[in-house]
Every structure is written in structure tokens, then in C-alpha cells.
N, C-alpha and C positions, 0 to 999 in steps of 0.2 A: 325381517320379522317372520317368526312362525308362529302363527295363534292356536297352533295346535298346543301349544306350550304356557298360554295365558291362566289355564286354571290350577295348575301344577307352580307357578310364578305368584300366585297371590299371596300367598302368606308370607315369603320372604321377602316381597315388595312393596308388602303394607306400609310396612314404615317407612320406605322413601319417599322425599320430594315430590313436587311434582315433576322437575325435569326440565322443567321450560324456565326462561329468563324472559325479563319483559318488567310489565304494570300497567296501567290501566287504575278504572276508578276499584276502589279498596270495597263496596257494597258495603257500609257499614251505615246503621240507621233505621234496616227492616226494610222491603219490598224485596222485590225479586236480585237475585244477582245471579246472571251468566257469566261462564266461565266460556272463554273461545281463544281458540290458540294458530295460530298458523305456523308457518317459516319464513324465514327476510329478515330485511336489515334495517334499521333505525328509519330511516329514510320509507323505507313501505310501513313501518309503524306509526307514525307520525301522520300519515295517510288516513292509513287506518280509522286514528282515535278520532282524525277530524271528521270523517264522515259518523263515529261512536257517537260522537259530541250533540248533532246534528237529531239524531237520534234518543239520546238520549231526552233530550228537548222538547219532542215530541212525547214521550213516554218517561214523565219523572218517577215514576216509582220500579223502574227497570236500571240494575248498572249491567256493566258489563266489564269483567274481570278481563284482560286480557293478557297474553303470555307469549311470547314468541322465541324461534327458536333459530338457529344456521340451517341449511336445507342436510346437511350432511347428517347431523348425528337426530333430526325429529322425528325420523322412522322407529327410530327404536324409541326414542323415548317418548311417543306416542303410545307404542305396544305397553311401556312400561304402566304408563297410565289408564290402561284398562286391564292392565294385569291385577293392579293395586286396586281393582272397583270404583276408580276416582276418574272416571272417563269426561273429557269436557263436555259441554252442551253441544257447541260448535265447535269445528272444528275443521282447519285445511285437510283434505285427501288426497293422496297420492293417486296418480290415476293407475300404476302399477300395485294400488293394494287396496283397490275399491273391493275388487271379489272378496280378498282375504276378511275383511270384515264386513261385509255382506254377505257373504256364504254361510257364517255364523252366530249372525242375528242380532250383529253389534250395531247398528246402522237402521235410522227411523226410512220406512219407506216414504218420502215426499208427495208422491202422489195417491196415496191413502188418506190423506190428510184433511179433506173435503175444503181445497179449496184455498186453505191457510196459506200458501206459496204460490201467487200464481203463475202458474207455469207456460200459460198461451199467446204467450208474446215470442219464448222461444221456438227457434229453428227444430222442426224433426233432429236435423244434426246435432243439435245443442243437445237437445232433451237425451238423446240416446249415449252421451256417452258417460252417463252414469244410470244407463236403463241394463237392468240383469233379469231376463225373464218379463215380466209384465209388473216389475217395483223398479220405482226410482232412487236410487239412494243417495242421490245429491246433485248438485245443481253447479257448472260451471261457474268458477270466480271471475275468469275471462275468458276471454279465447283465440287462441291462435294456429297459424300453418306452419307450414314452410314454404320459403320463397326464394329467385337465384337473387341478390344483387348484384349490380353492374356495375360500375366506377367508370364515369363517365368521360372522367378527366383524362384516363389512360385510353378508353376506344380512340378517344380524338387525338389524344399527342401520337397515335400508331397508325390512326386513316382506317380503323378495322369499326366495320357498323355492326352497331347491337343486333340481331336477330328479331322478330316479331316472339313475345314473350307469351303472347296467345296462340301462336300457333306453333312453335318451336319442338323441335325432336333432339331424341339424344346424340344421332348425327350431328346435326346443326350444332347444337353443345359443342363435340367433339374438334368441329370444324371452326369455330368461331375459337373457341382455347387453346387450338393450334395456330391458329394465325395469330395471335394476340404474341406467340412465344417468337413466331416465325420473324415479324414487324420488328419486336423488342430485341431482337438480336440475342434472345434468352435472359434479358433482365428484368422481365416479369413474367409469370405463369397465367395461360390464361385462366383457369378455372381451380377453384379447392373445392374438393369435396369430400366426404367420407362413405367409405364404405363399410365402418364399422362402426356406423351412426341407425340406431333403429330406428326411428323417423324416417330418413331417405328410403330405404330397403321395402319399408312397409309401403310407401309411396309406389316404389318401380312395381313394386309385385302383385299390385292392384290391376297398374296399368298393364299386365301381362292378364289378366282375367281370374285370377286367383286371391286369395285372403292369408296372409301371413298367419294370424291367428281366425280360426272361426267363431262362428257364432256358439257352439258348444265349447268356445274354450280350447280348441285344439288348433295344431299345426295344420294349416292349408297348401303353404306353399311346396313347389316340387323339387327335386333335384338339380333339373333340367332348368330352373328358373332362376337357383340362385347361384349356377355354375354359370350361366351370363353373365348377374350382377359384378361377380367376381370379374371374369374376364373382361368387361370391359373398361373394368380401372387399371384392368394391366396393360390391355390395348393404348390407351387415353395417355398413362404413363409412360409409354413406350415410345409414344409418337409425339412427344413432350407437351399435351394439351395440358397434362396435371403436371402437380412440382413431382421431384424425385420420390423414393423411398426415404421417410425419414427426414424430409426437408422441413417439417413444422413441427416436430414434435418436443421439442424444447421451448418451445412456443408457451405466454400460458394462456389459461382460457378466457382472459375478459378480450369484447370487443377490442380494446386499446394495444392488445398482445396479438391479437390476430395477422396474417399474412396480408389480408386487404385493408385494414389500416396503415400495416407499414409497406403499401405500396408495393411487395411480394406477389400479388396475385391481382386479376382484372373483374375477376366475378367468385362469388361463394355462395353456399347454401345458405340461409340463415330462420331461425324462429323468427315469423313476422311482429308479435311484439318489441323485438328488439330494434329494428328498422331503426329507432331513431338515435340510439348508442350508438350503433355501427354508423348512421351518418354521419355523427359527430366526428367520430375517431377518423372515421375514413377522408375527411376533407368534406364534404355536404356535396357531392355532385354525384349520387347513386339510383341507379333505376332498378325498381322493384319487378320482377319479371315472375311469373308463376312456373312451377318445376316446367322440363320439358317434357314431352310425350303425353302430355294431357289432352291433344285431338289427334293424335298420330298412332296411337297404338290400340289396343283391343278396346281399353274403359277407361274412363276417369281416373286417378290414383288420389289426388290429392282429398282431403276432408278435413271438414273442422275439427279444431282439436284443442285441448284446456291446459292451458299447464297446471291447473291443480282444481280442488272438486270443493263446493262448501258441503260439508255434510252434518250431520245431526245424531248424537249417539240415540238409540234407541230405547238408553233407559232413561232418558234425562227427565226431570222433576219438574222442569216449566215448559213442557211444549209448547203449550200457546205463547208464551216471551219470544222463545226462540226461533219458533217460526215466524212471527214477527218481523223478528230481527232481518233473520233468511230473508222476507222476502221486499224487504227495506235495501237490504245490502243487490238486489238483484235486478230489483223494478224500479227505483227511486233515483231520479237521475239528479237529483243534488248530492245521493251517494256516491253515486260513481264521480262526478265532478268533485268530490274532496279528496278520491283515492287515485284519480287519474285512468294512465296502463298501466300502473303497476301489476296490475296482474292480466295485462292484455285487454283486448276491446270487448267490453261491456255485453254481457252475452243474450242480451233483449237488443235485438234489432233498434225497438221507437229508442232505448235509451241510448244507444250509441250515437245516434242522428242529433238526439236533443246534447251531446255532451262534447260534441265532434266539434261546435266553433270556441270552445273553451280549450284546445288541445293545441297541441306545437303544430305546425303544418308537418311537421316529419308523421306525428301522431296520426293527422290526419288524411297522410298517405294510406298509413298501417291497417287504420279502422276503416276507408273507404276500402279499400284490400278485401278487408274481413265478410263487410257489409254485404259485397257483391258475390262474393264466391256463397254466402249463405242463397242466396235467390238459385241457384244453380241447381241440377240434380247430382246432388255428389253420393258418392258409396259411404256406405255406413263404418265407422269407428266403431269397433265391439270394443269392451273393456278389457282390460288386458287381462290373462288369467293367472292363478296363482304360480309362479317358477318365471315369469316373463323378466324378474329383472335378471336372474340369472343367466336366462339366453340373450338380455342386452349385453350381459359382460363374456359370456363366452360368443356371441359373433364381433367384440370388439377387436379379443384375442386371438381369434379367425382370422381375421381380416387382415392382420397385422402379418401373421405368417405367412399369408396369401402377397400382402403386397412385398415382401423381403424377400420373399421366391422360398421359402423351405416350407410352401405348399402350392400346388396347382390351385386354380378355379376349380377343379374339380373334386380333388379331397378337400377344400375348405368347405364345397356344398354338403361334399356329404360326411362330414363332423361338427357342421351347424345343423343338418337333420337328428343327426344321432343324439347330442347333447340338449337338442330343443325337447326330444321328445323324452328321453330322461328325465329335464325339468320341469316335464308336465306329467310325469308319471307313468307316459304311453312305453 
């Protein structure tokens, strides 16, 4: 999406659609009708309307239109929707395009609002990671990390002990994934991971004492830091902790395609919201372990993090409705108990606690996870800046060359510098 390009787009997109698929109640009869749109599938919609329902209940002269979309093509057709002046009330946020329409004044600031959303029950962490300057512009749907799992089934059938997951380094990793290959006689790998996963990278490069993106929005990290990162997936590779070059990559991406459900690998990264897919798939004998190097190295890396943002157009006609709504869908723990994790653990601390004995116990592995790393001092998540999704796909492409050997650790660091700072303008 380029919003540079939304006023220039209006006229010939007036007459489109809106772009999104879905329903919801139709607002016919008079009272207010919100229009709120996300991304997901039947199944997070159905979630959704019941916690609407719930609400609506509360507030009969309020509906709420709803419209939902595939995660792949809502980006755009988001843009297309405030191209055409037909922007929704509410709306899902990408956390890679909070700037883009916050820097342009598309986006109601939440904490201007005197109070309409109350916002102090979240974590500093929570609150910031749609905080730009001293304006909020939206409010985590849920929230989540990243975490190693372990497959339990395999440490025991090989005699190889899981590592302490609180205190573990990327040694220890290294050494725990090699023996898991060493035992197996090479019939399982100990460890998958990526190193053209933005998520991990932003993790390691904390714990080196640096910030991937800063708080202005720019490149923080060094040369010298992300020519490690590289190196030692070719080390790890080398010494057969990780699979080959190329070993998963016909793979596809649900939990159920994954190397650690088919028994390929003994431990993997994964978004802590998913924990409980991946149990299922994986057989239900996985221990959730937090990244390594989180006491071992310079600082903290890991931090709370959203897979997506509720936000609120800034021109929209029923403020008081929809912040309402906002803060129904945030604080209201009969809400979140009709919508579940679908979109991660519950990003009020008291409501995740009140919502956590109605949950699967996988669930409530994920959200005790969550619960506890919020009480922690973690580093701050800045919002990501505008070009950021393009340096996720050119360090994907990096990484790729890097692991096939037609690049060093060394020129993959410095052609993820060169093109980061290209797509931010520097």
C-alpha cells in the first residue's frame, strides 16, 4: 500500500465495492450502524459476531456491519477503502501499516479521547505498540511472542534433556540440536528455525544491545550484528543442529505441514498464539520454552507483540458508538470469552486471568506465557516504519542466498543494510 497515492485514487475508486466479503447485521431500521472489518476466516468470524451479539444486547440501537477479508489481499483493499472516502469505523491494523495511516491523519488518536477506551489495565508494552509520538492509534486485538517448542516425545525416545528455557543461550540451542541429530542417527533435526523470519532477527538484535528499527523510524542495527546472525545458521547448518539447505521448503505453512508435526525436527520457533495448533498437529507432548539468550547476552530481546491492531478511522460519524465498541471488544471479558485466541491472549492483563479457565489448557499454557512475560521489564516494540514490509521480503531473499552459499554472512549483512535503508528512504 502507498497512501501517497490515496488522493490521486479517489475518483476512479469511488465507484468500487467495498472489497471485503463477509455480513453481519444489515443496520436497517435507524440508530447508529458501524461498519468494522478485519481479516480471517469463517471460523474467527463466527467468534467475532458472537461476542457482536453480546454487545449488541447491551446497546439496541447500535448494529454493526461487518465485513471480512483473506489476510493476503486486505491490505490493499483496505487502502482501496479510504481511497474511495468509504473508510470503516473500525477497523483490523496491520502493525506494518500503522505509520502509513497514522502519519497521514487517517487514524483517531485513542488516547485523546477523555477516557472513552480505557486504556489502564494495559501493559506499557501493550499500550506502545501502537503508540507514535505521544498518540495512540490503536489498541492490540491480542497479543503475542515468540517461543522455542520442544517435542517431548523425541527428547525422551533419544535420552537428550530439554535445556532450562529461562535460562538457555544460543550455545545451548546449538548444542541441544546437535545432539538430538547426533542420538537420531540423522532422522530428525534438532532445531528449525529461520533466519529470514523478521520476528527472530528483531529478537537476536535486541539481545546484542541494538534496535532493528528505532524509535525515529530508522535502521538501528549494525553490520557486525547481522553478519553473526547469518553466520550462525551456517555454523548450526554445518554441524547439522538445523536441517539442510532447502530441507523444508516445499513444506507448506500450516502447523499441520510443518517439519515438527511431521516428526522432521525436535524443537521450532513459533508465534505463542499458535501453541495450541502446533500441539495438536505435533502429537500434544511440546514444552514451550522462551527464545535463548534472554539472560545470557547484553539485554532482554524478546517483547510483547500483536498480530494485528484495532483501530478507528479518524473521520468516522459515530465516535462515541465505536469507541464503545473499542472498548467492549478490549475490557469486557465476556467479549473475549466469545472470541476466544483467535487473535491471541486478551491484551488486559485482569481479562485474560478472568477468561483463562474457559480456555483449552493448550490455551492456557499460551496465555500464562503471555501473562507473565508482561510483569517483566522488557524493551520496547516501536511500530514498524513505513518500507518495513519490504525489508521483511528482501531479508527473506537474503537469507535464502546466504543459506545456498551464493552469499557470505557477510555480504548478506551488508545488502540487508543497503536495501533496509533504501526502503526507508535513508
Amino acid at each position: 500500500m502507498r497512501m501517497t497515492g490515496l488522493s490521486a485514487m479517489t475518483l476512479g475508486l469511488a465507484a468500487c465495492g467495498r472489497g471485503f466479503g463477509g455480513g453481519g447485521d444489515a443496520g436497517a431500521g435507524g440508530g447508529v450502524q458501524l461498519d468494522m472489518v478485519w481479516w480471517g476466516d469463517a471460523t474467527r468470524a463466527k467468534k467475532t459476531q458472537a461476542a457482536l451479539d453480546i454487545f449488541k444486547r447491551a446497546n439496541p440501537g447500535v448494529t454493526v456491519r461487518t465485513e471480512y477479508q483473506d489476510s493476503g489481499p486486505y491490505k490493499d483493499k483496505l487502502a482501496t477503502r479510504f481511497a474511495a472516502g468509504d473508510p470503516p469505523d473500525l477497523m483490523m491494523m496491520r502493525i506494518d501499516s500503522l505509520r502509513e495511516y497514522a502519519d497521514r491523519g487517517a487514524l483517531l488518536d485513542i488516547r485523546a479521547q477523555s477516557g472513552a477506551v480505557d486504556v489502564t489495565g494495559l501493559s506499557e508494552s501493550a499500550r506502545n505498540l501502537a503508540t507514535v509520538g505521544d498518540k495512540m492509534y490503536g489498541i492490540p486485538s491480542g497479543l503475542n511472542t515468540i517461543g522455542f517448542v520442544v517435542n517431548k516425545t523425541l527428547t525422551d525416545q533419544y535420552g537428550v534433556r530439554i535445556p532450562d528455557g529461562n535460562t538457555w543461550s544460543w550455545q545451548d540451542l546449538s548444542a541441544f540440536a546437535k545432539e538430538i541429530t547426533e542420538a537420531s542417527g540423522g532422522k530428525v533435526y534438532g532445531a528449525h528455525f529461520e533466519a529470514g523470519t523478521l520476528a527472530n532477527l528483531i529478537v537476536y538484535v535486541r539481545q546484542r544491545g541494538e534496535d532493528f528499527y528505532t524509535a525515529d523510524g530508522g535502521l538501528g542495527v549494525t553490520e557486525a550484528t547481522l553478519t553473526d546472525w547469518f553466520a550462525m545458521f551456517r555454523t548450526m547448518r554445518a554441524e547439522g543442529a538445523l536441517p539442510p539447505a532447502g530441507f523444508v521448503e516445499n513444506l507448506g505453512s500450516s502447523a499441520e505441514q510443518s517439519p515438527l508435526a511431521k516428526g522432521q525436527v525436535a524443537a521450532q520457533i513459533i508465534p505463542t498464539n499458535n501453541f495450541a495448533v502446533n500441539q495438536s498437529a505435533a502429537g500434544g507432548n511440546l514444552a514451550l520454552l522462551r527464545v535463548p539468550g534472554e539472560t545470557t547476552e547484553k539485554r532482554r530481546g524478546q517483547s510483547i507483540d500483536t498480530p494485528a491492531l484495532w483501530s478507528v478511522a479518524a473521520g468516522t460519524e459515530h465516535r462515541q458508538e465505536v469507541l464503545k465498541l473499542l472498548d467492549f471488544l478490549i475490557n469486557d471479558p465476556e467479549a473475549s470469552k466469545a472470541t476466544g485466541t483467535t487473535r491471541g491472549v486478551p491484551a488486559n492483563p485482569a481479562v485474560a486471568d478472568a477468561v483463562k479457565p474457559t480456555l483449552s489448557p493448550d490455551d492456557q499454557i499460551a496465555t500464562d506465557y503471555l501473562v507473565s512475560l508482561q510483569k517483566e521489564e522488557l524493551p520496547r516494540a516501536y511500530p514498524l516504519p513505513p518500507g518495513s514490509s519490504g525489508i521483511a521480503a528482501d531479508l527473506l531473499t537474503i537469507a535464502t542466498e546466504v543459506e545456498f552459499r551464493r552469499q557470505t554472512p557477510e555480504q548478506g549483512a551488508k545488502a540487508l543494510l543497503e536495501s533496509g535503508r533504501k526502503a526507508l528512504g535513508g
